[in-house]
N, CA, C and O of each residue as an XYZ file, in Angstrom:
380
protein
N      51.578     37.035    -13.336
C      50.706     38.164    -13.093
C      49.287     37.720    -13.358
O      49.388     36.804    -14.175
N      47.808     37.950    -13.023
C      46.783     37.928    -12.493
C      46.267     39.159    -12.900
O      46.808     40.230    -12.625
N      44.911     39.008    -13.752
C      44.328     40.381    -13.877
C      42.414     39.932    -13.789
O      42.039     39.142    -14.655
N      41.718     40.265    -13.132
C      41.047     40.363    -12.916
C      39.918     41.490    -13.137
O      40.345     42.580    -12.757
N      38.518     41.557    -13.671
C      37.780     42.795    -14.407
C      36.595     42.420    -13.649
O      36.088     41.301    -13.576
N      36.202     43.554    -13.068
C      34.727     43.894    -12.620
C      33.741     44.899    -13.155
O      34.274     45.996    -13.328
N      32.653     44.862    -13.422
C      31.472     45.398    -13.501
C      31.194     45.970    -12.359
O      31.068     44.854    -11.856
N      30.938     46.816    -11.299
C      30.196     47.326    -10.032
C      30.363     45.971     -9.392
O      31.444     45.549     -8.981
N      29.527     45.493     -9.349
C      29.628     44.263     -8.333
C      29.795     42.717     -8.925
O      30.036     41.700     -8.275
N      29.568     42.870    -10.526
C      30.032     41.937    -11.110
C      31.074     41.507    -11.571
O      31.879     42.309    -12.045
N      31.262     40.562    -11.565
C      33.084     39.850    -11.840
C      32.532     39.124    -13.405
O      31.838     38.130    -13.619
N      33.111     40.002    -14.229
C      33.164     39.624    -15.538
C      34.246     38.690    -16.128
O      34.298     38.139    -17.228
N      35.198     38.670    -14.949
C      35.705     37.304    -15.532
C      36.968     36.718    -14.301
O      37.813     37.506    -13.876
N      36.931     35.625    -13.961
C      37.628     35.189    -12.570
C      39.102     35.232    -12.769
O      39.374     35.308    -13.967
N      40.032     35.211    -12.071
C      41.150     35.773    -11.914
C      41.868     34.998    -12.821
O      41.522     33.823    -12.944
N      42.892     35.466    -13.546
C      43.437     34.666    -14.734
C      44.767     35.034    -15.050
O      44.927     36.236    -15.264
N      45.768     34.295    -15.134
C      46.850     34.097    -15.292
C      47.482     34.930    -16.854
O      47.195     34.547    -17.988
N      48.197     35.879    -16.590
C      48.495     36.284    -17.958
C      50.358     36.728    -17.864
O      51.031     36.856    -16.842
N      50.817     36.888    -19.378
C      51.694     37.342    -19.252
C      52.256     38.806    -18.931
O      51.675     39.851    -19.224
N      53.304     38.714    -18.377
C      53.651     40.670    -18.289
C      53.970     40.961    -20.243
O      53.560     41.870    -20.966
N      54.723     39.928    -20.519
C      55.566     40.785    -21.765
C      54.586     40.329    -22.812
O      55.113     39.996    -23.873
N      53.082     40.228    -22.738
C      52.662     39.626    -24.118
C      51.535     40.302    -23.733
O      51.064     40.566    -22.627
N      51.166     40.550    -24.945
C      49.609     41.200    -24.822
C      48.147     40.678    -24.449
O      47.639     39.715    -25.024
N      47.557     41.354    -23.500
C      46.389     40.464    -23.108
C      45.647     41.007    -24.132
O      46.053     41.945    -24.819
N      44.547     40.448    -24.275
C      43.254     41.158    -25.244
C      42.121     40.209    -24.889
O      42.483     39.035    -24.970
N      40.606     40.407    -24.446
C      39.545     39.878    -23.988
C      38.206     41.179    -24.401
O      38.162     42.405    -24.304
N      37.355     40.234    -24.827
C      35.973     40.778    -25.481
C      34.875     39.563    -24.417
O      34.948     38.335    -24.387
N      33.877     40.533    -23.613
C      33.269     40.609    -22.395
C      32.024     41.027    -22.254
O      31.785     42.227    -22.397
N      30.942     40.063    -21.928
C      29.635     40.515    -21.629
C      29.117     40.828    -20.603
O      28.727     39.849    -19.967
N      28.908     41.908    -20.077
C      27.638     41.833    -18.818
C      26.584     41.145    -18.485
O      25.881     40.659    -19.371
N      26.326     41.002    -17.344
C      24.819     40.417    -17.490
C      23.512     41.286    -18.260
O      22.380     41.001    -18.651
N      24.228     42.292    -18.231
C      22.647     43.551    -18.983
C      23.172     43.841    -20.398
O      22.946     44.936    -20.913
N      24.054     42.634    -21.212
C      24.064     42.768    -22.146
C      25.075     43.349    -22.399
O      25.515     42.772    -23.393
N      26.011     44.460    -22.024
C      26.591     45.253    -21.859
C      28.135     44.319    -22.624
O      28.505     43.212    -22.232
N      28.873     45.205    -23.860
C      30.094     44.245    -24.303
C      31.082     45.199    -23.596
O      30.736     46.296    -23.157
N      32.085     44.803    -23.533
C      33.639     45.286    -22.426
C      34.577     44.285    -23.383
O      34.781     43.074    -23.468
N      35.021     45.484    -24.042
C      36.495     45.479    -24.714
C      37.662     45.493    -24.069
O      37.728     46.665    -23.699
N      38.733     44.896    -23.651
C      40.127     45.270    -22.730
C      41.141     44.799    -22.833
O      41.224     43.726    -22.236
N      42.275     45.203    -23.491
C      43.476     45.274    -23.834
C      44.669     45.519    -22.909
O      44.491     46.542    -22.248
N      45.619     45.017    -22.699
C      46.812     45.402    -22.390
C      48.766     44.928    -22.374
O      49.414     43.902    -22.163
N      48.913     45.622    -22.546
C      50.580     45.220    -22.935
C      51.291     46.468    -22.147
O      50.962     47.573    -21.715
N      52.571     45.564    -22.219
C      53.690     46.566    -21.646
C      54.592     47.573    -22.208
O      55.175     47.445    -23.284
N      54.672     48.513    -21.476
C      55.417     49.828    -22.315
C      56.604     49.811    -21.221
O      56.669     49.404    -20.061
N      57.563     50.464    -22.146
C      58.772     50.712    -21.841
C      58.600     51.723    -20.530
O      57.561     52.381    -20.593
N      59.311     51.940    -19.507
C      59.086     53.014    -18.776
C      60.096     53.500    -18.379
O      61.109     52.904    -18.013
N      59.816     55.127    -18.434
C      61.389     55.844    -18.396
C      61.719     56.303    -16.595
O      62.709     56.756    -16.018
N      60.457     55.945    -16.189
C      60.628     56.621    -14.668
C      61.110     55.293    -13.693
O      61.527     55.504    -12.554
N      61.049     54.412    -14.047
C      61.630     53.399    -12.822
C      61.689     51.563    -13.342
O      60.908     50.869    -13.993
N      62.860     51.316    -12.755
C      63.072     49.983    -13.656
C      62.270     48.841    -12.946
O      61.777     47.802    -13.385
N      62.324     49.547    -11.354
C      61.580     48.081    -10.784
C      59.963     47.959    -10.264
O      59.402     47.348     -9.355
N      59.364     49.225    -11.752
C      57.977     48.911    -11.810
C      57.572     48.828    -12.999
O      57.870     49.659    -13.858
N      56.652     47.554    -13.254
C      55.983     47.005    -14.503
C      54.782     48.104    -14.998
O      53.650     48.118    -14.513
N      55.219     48.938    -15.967
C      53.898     49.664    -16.338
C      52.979     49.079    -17.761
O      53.407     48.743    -18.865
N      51.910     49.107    -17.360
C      51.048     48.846    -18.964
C      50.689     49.660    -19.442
O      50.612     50.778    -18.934
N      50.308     49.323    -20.731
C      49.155     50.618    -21.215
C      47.628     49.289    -21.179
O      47.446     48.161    -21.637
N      46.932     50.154    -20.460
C      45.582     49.463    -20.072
C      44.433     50.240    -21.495
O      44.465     51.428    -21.813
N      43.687     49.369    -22.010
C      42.435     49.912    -22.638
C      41.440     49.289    -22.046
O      41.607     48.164    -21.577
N      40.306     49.907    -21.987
C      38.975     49.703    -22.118
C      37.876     49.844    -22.727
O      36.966     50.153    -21.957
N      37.592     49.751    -23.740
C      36.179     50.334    -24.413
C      36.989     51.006    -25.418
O      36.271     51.417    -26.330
N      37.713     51.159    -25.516
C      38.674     52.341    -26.644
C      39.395     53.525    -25.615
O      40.027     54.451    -26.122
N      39.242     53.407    -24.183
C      39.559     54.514    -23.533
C      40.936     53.929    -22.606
O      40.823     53.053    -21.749
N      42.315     54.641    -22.987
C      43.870     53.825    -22.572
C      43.951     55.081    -21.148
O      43.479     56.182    -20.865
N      44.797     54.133    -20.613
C      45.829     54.503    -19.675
C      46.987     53.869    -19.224
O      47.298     52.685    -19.359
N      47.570     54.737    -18.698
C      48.646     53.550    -17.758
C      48.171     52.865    -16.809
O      47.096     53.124    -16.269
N      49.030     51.773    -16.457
C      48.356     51.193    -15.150
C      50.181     50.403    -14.800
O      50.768     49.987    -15.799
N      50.773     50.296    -13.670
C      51.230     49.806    -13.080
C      50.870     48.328    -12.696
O      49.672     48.054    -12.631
N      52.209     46.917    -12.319
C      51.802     45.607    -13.042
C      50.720     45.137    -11.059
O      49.875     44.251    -10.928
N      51.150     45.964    -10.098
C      50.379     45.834     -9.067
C      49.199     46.685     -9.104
O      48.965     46.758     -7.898
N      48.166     47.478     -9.759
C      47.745     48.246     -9.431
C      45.874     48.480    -10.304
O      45.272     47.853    -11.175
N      45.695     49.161     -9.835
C      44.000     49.196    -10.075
C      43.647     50.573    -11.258
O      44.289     51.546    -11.652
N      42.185     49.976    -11.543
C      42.376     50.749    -12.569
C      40.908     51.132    -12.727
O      40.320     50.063    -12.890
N      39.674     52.534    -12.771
C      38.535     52.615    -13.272
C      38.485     53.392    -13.944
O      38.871     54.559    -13.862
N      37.640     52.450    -15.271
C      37.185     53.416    -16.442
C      35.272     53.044    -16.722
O      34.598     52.102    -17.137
N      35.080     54.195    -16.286
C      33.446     53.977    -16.077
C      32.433     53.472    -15.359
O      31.678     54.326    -14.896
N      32.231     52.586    -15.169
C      31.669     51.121    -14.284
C      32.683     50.183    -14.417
O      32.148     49.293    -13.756
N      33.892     49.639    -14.820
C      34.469     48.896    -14.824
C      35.802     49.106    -14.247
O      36.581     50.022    -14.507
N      35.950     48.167    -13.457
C      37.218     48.192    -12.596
C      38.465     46.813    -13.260
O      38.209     45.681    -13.671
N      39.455     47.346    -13.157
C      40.424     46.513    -13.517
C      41.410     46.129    -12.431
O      42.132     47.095    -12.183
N      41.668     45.183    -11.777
C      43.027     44.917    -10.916
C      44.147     43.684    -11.305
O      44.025     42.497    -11.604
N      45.124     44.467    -11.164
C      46.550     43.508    -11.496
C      47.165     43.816    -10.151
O      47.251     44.791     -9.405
N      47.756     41.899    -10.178
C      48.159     41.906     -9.247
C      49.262     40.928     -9.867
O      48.932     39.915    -10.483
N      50.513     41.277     -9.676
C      52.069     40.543    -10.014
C      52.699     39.769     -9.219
O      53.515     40.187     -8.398
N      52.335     38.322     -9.402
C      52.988     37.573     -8.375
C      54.232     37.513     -8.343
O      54.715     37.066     -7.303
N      55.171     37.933     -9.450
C      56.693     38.172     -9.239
C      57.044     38.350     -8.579
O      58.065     37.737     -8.267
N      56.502     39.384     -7.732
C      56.943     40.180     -6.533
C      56.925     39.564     -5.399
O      57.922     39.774     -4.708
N      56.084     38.825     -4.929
C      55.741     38.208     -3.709
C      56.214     36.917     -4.279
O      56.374     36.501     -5.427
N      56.423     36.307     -2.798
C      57.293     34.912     -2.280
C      55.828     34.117     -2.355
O      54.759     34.622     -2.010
N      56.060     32.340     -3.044
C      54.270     31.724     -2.540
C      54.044     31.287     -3.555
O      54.895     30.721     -4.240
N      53.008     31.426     -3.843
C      51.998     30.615     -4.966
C      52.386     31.983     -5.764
O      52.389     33.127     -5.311
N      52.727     31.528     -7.130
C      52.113     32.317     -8.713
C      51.109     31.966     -9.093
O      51.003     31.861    -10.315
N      49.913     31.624     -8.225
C      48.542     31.036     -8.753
C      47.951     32.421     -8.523
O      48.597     33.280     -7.924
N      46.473     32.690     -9.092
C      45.550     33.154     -8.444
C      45.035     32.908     -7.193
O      45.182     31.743     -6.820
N      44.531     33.577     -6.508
C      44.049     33.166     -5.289
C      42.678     32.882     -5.719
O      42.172     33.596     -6.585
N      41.951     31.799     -5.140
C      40.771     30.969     -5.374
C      40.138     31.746     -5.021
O      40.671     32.673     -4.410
N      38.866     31.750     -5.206
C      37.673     32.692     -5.190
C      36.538     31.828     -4.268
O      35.427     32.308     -4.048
């Protein structure tokens, strides 16, 4: 899995290889100075077995997020993308 964090148009940090079952955690600067806190790990989920849900933080502010799926909290955008799923490279795709 691949999670990737944007600022508006800034890419605060290039696409990066993480685990589903282990906790990510990353502390993040803007260019305007700006720090970006972001956390995430996996929760159990009672609604369906063959989707990866997280609990996503940002800044101190959680949600769920699904292990394919997007995420905005404020100016900051979050996307996971689960190469499990798809046939190919488990790489990131190059930028």
């Amino acid at each position: 899995m691949s999670i990737v964090v944007y600022k508006l148009a800034e890419e605060l940090m290039e696409p990066t290889l993480i685990a589903k079952d282990a906790e990510f955690t990353a502390d993040m600067d803007s260019k305007d100075g700006k720090r970006v806190a972001i956390s995430l790990k996996k929760v159990e989920s009672k609604v369906s077995n063959s989707v990866d849900y997280l609990d996503l933080t940002v800044n101190g502010e959680s949600m769920k997020i699904d292990s394919n799926g997007t995420a905005v909290v404020g100016d900051i955008l979050v996307v996971l993308v689960d190469h499990s799923k798809y046939r190919g490279s488990t790489r990131p795709a190059a930028r």
